[in-house]
N, C-alpha and C positions, 0 to 999 in steps of 0.2 A: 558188375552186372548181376549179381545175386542181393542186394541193397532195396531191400522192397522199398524205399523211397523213390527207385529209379523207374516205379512204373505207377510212380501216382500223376494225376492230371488234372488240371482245373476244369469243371465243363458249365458251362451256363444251365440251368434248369432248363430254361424253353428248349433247348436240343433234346431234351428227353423225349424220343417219339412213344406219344400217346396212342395212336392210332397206326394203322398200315397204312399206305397207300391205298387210293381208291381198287388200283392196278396194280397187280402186286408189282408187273414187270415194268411199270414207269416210276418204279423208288431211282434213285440216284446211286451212279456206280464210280467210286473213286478207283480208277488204275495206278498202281504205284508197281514201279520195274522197281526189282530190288538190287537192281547191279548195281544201277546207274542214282537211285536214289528219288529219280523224276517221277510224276504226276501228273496224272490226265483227267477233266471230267467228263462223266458219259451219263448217259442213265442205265438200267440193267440192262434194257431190250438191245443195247448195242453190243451188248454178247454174242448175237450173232456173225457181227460182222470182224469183231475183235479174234475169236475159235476159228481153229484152222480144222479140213478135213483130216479125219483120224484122232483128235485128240478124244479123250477118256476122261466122263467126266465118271465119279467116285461118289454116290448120294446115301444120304442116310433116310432108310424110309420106315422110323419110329413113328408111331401113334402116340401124340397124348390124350392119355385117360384122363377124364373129368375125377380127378381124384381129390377134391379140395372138398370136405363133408362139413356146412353149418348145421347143428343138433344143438343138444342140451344133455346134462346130466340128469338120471332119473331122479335124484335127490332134487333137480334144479339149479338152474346156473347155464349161461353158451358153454359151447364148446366147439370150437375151428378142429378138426383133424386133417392131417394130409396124408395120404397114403404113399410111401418113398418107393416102396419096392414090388410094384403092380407090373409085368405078374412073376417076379423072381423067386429065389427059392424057396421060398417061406411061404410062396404062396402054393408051388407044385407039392408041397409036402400036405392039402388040405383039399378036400374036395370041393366042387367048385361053386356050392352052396353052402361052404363052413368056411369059410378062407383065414385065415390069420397072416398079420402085415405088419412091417417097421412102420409106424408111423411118429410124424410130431404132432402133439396137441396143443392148442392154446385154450388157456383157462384163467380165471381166474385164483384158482389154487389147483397147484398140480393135483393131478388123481391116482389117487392110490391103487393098488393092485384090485381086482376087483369092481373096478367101478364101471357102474352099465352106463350104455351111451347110448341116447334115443335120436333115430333122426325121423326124413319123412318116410312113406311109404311101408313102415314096419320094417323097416330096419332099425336092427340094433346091434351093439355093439359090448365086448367086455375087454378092460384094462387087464391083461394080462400079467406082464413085468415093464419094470423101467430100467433098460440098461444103456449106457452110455449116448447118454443126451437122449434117445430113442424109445416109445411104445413100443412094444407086441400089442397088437388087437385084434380079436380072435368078433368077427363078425359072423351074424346070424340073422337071419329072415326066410319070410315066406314066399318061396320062388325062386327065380335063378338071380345069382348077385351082379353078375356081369350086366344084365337088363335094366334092375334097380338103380345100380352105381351110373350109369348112362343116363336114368331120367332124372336123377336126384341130386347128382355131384355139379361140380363145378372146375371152369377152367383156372387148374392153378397159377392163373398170372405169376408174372416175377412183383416184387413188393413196388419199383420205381414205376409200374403200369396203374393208375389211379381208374379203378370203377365206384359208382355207389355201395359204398361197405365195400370197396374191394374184390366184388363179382365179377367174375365172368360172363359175358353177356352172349346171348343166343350170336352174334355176330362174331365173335372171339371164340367160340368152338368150332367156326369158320376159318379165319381168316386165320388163327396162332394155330395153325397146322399146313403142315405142305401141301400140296396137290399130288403129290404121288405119297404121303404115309397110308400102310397096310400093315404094322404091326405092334398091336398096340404093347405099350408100356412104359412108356416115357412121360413125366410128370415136367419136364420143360419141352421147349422147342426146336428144333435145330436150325437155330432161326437163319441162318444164311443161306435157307432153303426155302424161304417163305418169298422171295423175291421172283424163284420159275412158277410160270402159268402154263393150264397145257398146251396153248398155244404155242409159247418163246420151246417149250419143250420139243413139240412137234418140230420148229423150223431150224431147233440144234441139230434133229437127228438127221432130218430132211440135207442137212448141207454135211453130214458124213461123221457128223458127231456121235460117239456108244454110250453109254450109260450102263454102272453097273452099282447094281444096288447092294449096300450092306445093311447092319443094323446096331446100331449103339442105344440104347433106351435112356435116355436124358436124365439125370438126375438132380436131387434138388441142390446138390452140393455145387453146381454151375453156377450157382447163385453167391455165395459164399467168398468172401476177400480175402486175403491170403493175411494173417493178423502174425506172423513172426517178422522179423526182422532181417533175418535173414532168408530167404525163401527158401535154401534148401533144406531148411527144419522143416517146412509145408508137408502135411500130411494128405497127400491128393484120396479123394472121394472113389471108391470103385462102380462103375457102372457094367450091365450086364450086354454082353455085344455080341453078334455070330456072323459069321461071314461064308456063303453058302463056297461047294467046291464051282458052280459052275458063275461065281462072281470072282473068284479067287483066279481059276484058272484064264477068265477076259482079264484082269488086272496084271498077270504074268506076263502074257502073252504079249498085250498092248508094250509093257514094258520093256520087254525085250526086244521087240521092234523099233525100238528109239522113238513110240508116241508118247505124246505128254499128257501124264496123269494130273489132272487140277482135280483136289477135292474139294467138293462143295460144304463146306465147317469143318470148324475146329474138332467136332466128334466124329467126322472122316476120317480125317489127319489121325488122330488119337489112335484111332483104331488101327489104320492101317499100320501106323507104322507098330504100333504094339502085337500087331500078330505077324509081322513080318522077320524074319531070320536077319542076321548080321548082314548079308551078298543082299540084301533087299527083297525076297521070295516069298512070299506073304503065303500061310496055310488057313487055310479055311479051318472052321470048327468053330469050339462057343466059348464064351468066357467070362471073365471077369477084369474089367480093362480099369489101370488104376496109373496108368502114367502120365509123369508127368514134365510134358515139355518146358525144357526152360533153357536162354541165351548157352550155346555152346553144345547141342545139341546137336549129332550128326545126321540129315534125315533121309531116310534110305530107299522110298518111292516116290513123294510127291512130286511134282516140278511147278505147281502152282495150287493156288487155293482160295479162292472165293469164301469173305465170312464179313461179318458184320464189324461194328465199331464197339469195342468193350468197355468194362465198366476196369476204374481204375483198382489197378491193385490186385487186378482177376488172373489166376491163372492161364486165363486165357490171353490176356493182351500179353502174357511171360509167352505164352507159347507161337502167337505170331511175332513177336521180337526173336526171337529162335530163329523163324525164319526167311524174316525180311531185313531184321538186323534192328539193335533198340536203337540208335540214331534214326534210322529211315520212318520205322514206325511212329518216333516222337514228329517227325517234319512231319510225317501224311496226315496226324492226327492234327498238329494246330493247323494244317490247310482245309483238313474238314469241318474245325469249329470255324475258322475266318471263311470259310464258304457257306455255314451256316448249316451243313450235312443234318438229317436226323441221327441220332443215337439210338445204341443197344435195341432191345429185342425185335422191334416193331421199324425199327431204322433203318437209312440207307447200310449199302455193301462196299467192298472192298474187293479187290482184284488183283493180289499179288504174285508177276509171273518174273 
């Protein structure tokens, strides 16, 4: 079970969904029991009828920031930057019109320390240092940067999302976000979250359903395929997370009462259970979340979990094998390609209880 061979998969291109649903909540909902191994199909909006009163669902309500910057170098030449750690420590150490940020750049010759970055609006930019694989870029302009960066940046799609040049389009700073994110900093999406509308949201709470909001801010490392061989040499990516006391304390509570906690993504899960104590007692506070779920993993609040169809080899699809079991995961997955399912970010869901 640690054999990073044992979580590759073959998938047709045309399953790469390109697009969302017109509807977020008429994507297609594959239900897989993980006792029993069995599989149901539904579409999402049958979540209603599937949730029982009292259950808990667990949401992650990250913002992604238009953090994707096309410029040039003032010598000349493009320049792609993406911003990784909007708005994490790097950035509360800089006032909020001088910001400095981990970022990656694409060039065609790396840039050297020093080098100014011109985009639109009069923004600009300096190459700080280069340390491990990563920019520092200490940005500057005339006005407030948070405003600029909103009318100038771009949604950082994942790379398998094909736009012209790879843009984000005024439709996709719509739709590759939730309907309940409020905080911004997250440069992916949580996308098993992109399937509730406020409507299907309204008619969960309406039939007795809670909802209780965290925060994990997506990083670009979500992206990234586990390249050891063995996976527990995997060096998992830290993302920045906080969990308030009065979501902490609905989360215990539910718990203790024998409701069942579904979290909505794998950056739920993640989180929970990483601020969560051995007895399963989850503390509020903020952090820095860097675990990493893999088969044989013991897990200490969820009881189910809603999330999309992964990319192979992702520690993500390691971390639903954790909990659905990698035999059940490999059958749901060839019944999603032989059912012709969409895939990854923009794709149908998954419903493992």
């Amino acid at each position: 079970m640690y054999k990073l061979s044992d979580y590759d998969y073959a998938l047709p291109g045309e399953l790469i969904a390109q697009f969302p649903e017109k509807r977020r909540e008429r994507s297609r909902l594959l239900y897989l029991d993980r006792k029993t191994g069995g599989v149901d199909h539904h579409v999402f909006n049958d979540l209603e009828s599937i949730v029982t009163d009292g259950d808990l669902f667990v949401i992650n309500n990250t913002e992604v920031v238009p953090a994707r910057l096309l410029g040039r170098k003032q010598s000349g030449g493009k320049v792609e930057v993406l911003i990784l750690n909007y708005p994490g420590s790097a950035r509360k150490s800089h006032s909020k019109d001088d910001p400095e940020f981990q970022c990656l750049i694409k060039a065609s010759k790396r840039p050297s320390n020093g080098t100014i970055l011109v985009f639109d609006e009069g923004l600009r930019a300096e190459v700080v240092r280069f340390h491990d694989n990563m920019f520092s870029v200490r940005f500057t302009c005339d006005g407030n940067f948070d405003d600029i960066l909103y009318r100038v940046g771009n949604v950082p799609l994942p790379p398998y999302i094909r736009r012209n040049g790879n843009n984000g389009t005024h439709d996709d700073r719509k739709s590759y976000q939730t309907v309940y994110a409020s905080r911004k900093g997250a440069v992916a999406a949580p996308t098993a979250g992109l399937h509730f509308s406020k409507d299907l949201l309204k008619k969960l709470k309406n039939k007795g359903v809670s909802m209780a909001e965290i925060t994990l801010h997506v990083g670009y490392g979500t992206f990234l395929p586990v390249r050891s061989s063995d996976i527990r040499a995997h060096r998992m990516h830290s993302e920045e997370y906080s969990i308030s006391e009065e979501a902490a304390s609905a989360i215990n509570t539910a718990r203790n009462q024998g409701k069942r906690i579904i979290a909505v993504g794998t950056t739920s899960v993640r989180t929970l259970e990483y601020a969560s104590d051995a007895s399963g007692n989850l503390k509020s506070g903020t952090g820095m979340c860097d675990l990493f779920i893999t088969p044989g993993y013991k897990f200490k609040i969820i009881d189910a979990m809603i999330t999309n169809f992964h990319l192979p080899k992702s520690t993500l699809l390691m971390l639903v094998s954790a909990f659905a079991g990698s035999e059940n995961i490999r059958y749901a997955y060839q019944e999603a390609i032989r059912e012709n399912y969409r895939f990854y970010s923009y794709g149908d869901a998954m419903l493992i209880i």
